[in-house]
Structure formats: structure tokens, C-alpha cells
N, C-alpha and C positions, 0 to 999 in steps of 0.2 A: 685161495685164502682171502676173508675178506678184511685186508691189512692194508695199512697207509704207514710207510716212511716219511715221517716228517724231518727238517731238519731248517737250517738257519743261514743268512746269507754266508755267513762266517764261512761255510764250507767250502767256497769258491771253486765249485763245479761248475763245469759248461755250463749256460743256460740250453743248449739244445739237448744236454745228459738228460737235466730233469725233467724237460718238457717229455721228451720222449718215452720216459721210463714213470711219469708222472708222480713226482717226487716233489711236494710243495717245501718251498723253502723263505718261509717267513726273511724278511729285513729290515737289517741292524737300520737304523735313522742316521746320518750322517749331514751334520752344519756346512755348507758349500756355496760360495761367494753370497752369502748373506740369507740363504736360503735353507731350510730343511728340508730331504729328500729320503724318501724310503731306499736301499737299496736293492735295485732291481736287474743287478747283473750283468749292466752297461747298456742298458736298455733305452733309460732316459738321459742321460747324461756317458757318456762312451767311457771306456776306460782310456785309452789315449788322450781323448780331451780332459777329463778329469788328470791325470800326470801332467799333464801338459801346464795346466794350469799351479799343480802342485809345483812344479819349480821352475813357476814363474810369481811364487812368494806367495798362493793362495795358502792359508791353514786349514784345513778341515777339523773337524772335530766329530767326532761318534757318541750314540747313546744306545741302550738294550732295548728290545722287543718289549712292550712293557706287555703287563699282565691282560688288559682287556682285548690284545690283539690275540693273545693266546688262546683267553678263551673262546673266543670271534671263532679262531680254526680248530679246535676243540671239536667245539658243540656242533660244525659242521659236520665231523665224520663221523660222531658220534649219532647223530640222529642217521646217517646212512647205514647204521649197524658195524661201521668199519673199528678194531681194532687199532690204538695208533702207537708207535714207538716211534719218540722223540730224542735223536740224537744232537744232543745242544752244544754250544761253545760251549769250553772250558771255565768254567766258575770262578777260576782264581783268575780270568782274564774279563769277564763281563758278566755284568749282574741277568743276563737274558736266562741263566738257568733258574735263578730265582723267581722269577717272573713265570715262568713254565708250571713250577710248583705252586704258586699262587693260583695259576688258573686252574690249573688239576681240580685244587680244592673247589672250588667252586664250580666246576662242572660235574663235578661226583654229588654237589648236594641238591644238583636239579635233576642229576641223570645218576644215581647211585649204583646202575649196572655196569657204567662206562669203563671202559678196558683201557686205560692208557699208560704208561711206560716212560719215563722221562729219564734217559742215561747222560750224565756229567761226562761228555767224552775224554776231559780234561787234553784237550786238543785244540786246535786251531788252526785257520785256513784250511787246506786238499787235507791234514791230517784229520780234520772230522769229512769231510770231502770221502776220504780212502775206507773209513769205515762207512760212509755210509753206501758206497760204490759196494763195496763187499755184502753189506746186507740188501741189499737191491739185488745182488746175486741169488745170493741165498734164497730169497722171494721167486726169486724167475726159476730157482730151480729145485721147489716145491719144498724146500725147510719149513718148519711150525715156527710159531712166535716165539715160541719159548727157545727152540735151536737157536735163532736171529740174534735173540736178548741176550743168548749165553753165550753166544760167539763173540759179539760184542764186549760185552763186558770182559771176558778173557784176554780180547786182544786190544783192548784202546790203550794197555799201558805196554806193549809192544811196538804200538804207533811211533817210528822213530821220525823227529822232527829238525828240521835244519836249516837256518834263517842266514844269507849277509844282505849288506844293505852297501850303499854306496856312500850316502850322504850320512853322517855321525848326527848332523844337527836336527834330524828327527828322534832319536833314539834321547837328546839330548831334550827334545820338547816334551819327551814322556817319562824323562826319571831316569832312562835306561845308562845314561851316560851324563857324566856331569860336562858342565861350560869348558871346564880347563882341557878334560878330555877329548871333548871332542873338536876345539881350535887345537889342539896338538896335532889331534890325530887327523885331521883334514891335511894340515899340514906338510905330514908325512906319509901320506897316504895309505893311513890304517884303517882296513877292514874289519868290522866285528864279527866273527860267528855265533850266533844267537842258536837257542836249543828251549824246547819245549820239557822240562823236569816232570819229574812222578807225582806231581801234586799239579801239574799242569800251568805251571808259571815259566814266563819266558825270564830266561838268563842268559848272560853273556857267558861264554865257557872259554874261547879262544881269541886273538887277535895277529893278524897276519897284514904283509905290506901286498898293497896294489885286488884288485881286482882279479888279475888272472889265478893268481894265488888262493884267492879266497874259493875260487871256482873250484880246483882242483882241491881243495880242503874239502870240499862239501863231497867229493868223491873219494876220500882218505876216511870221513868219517862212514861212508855207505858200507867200505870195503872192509871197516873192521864189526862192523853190528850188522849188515843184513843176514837174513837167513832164510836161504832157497832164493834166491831172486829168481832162477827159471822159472819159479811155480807164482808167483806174484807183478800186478801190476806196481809200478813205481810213479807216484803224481810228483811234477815238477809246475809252481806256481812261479809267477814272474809280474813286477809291476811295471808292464810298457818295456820289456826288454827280453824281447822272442829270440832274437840272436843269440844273446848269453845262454836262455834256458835250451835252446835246440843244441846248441855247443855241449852244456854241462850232460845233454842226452845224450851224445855223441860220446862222450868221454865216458858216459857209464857201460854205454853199447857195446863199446870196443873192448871192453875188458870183462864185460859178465853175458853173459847168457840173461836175458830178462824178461819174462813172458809179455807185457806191452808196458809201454810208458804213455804217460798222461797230459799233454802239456795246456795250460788255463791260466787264465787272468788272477792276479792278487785284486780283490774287490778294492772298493773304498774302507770298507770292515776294518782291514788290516792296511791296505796302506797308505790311510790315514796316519797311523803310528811310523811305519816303516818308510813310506816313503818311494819318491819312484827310484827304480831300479831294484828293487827288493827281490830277491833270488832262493826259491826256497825248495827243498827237496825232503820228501817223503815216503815213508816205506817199511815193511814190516820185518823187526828184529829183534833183537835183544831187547828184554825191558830195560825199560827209560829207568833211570835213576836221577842224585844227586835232591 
């Protein structure tokens, strides 16, 4: 099939996933010790130096894919005759879907045969990561476009998401927590758990003491919504903190049956917002609500 999955750095797959399976993934911009940097997967700037610097007081700040980047890669596969389905960050969390549709328009008024597909995954990080791992499947093992589209679309609001963080005063530099909250809760050493909603906006749902706690929460919340784990891969993202996430594997391993797990870096995309130590688990269940 002559089809391209495209998708965005947001998704925070291996960079050796997509090189290998040739999965281009446009990147978010990201503000970095005084500098503007595409995100490239840790490529130019490492993910451990990037945390590394994050707390030691640097702020980052992120912006969307804009529109003329879109059309740039567009009009590329489109003149190779390629079909493209565009799995994009979640819209309620970054203007890059908007941007997606802008350039649509504009490559359909110079190429009006153009076949392209722009899906709201209303997800974020390995959760747009996980669908697009599963449509890359489907592709390898000869689905039509149209199967791909409608898998997707069926299961992105299945896509169960599950976020802690360690530090409050990121969550607190993005709205997510207020000032008092979060000198309390540093204080006392309260974790958030953060969750991906039906409309694809991050919210706070729980709060729990210490770190080890928060871990085994994120396996409290797998054990009451996944379904079928034997038959599903399960992506676990981490910012700068592979011990915690191979632990939080360990904890899931021991107790479920799980066809593989996926362990990957939190980009700068996300944890610019989150922050290092950010600990996230993903995986196909019950629909998302709330």
C-alpha cells in the first residue's frame, strides 16, 4: 500500500521505532536556555541533559507545528502518490491539529486529488505513540486505509492514559495546580495523578503521599480498566527516570500476563509541562471518560 503514517513529536516513540518502520514525525518547537529548537527525539540536545538542566532552574517553554511545516510534508508525499494519515496531538492540549487542517486546505487547492486524513487523537505522549504503533501494525500486515482510519478512530478514546510527576511546581507553572497547592503539597509529599479525559484534556483525578505510592497507583488504575492485556502492547514513558519506569514494568509483569511493554523517553513536548521525573503509563481499555 502506498501509505505514510505520519504523526508528531508528541508521540514519544523510540527514535529508532520510527526510523526503522519509516514513520516521519514532525516537531513540536521548544524555547531552551535562550534558544529555539525543533524537537528531534534527543537527538540534538539529549534527554538527560535536557532534565538535567530542567532542574537545575532552566524553564522551557513549547509551541505547535505551525501550518507551513505541515504543508512542507504534505506536498512531499503527496507528489510520491503516497496516501497520508495524520495522527496528531490532542487539540484540547496543542494548537498542532489546527495547524494540520490549515495545511490540508492548502494542499488540496494545488493538488485536489490529495488523499489525506488528519485524526484528533485526543491523546498525548506514547498515548498517540500506542495508536500509532498499532497502525503501523496494521500497515505491515496488509490492512486498507480505510481499516487503519477506522481502527483508530474506534480505539483512541480507549487509549487509557496515566500521568505522576514528582515536582508539583511544574504542574503549578502550567495552571495544573495552584501556588498554595503545590508549597503544601511539596511539603508533604503529595503526588498528583494526572489522566488524559474523553475530550482529551489533562486533569488531575487523584492525589496520593510519596512516590512509591503514586507508582503502584498507576498499576491500581491499569488493574481496574485494561482489557486483555495478554493480547496488547503496554507503552510506559519516563522523564530521566528508567528505574522507576522498569519498576512500574516489573509491578505490572508480576501480576498480568502482557504481550510486551514499551519503555521511551517523555520528549521535551511533554516534559516541558511535567517536568523531570514524569512517569506515565498507557494502554488499551475501558473508554476514557469524565
Amino acid at each position: 500500500m502506498n501509505l505514510v503514517i505520519l504523526t508528531d513529536s508528541s508521540c514519544d516513540l523510540p527514535i529508532e521505532y520510527l526510523n526503522e518502520n519509516n514513520i516521519p514525525a514532525l516537531g513540536l518547537v521548544y524555547h531552551f536556555k535562550g534558544k529555539d529548537y525543533v524537537d528531534d527525539f534527543g537527538q540534538t540536545i539529549n534527554y538527560k541533559d535536557f532534565y538535567d538542566a530542567v532542574r537545575n532552574g532552566e524553564l522551557p517553554t513549547t509551541s505547535q507545528v505551525n501550518a507551513f511545516r505541515f504543508e512542507e510534508e504534505f506536498t512531499k508525499h503527496v507528489k510520491e502518490d503516497k496516501a497520508i494519515i495524520y495522527i496528531a496531538f490532542s487539540s484540547a492540549l496543542s494548537g498542532t491539529y489546527n495547524s494540520s487542517l490549515i495545511a490540508k486546505e492548502a494542499v488540496l487547492e494545488k493538488y485536489p486529488k490529495a488523499d489525506i486524513t488528519i485524526i484528533d487523537s485526543k491523546c498525548a505522549s506514547s498515548g498517540v505513540g500506542l495508536l500509532v504503533y498499532y497502525a503501523n501494525e496494521m500497515r505491515r500486515n496488509g490492512a486498507s486505509k480505510e481499516e487503519i482510519i477506522s481502527w483508530v478512530n474506534d480505539n483512541l478514546i480507549k487509549t487509557n492514559h496515566y500521568f505522576t510527576v514528582n515536582d508539583l511546581n511544574h504542574l503549578k507553572r502550567g495552571g495544573r495546580v495552584s501556588s498554595t497547592s503545590a508549597i503544601i503539597g511539596t511539603i508533604l509529599d503529595i503526588k498528583p495523578i494526572l489522566y488524559v479525559n474523553s475530550e482529551g484534556k489533562l486533569i488531575s483525578i487523584n492525589k496520593v503521599k510519596g512516590r512509591k505510592k503514586s507508582i503502584k497507583t498507576l498499576v491500581d488504575y491499569f488493574r481496574t480498566n485494561v482489557i486483555n492485556p495478554e493480547e496488547q502492547v503496554v507503552f510506559i514513558s519516563h522523564g530521566d527516570c528508567l528505574n522507576d519506569a522498569e519498576h512500574l514494568k516489573k509491578l505490572l509483569c508480576d501480576e498480568f500476563k502482557i504481550k510486551d511493554v514499551i519503555i521511551s523517553s517523555v520528549g521535551p513536548c511533554i516534559g516541558s509541562h511535567g517536568g523531570p521525573d514524569i512517569l506515565t503509563l498507557f494502554f488499551l481499555g475501558k473508554e476514557r471518560t469524565l
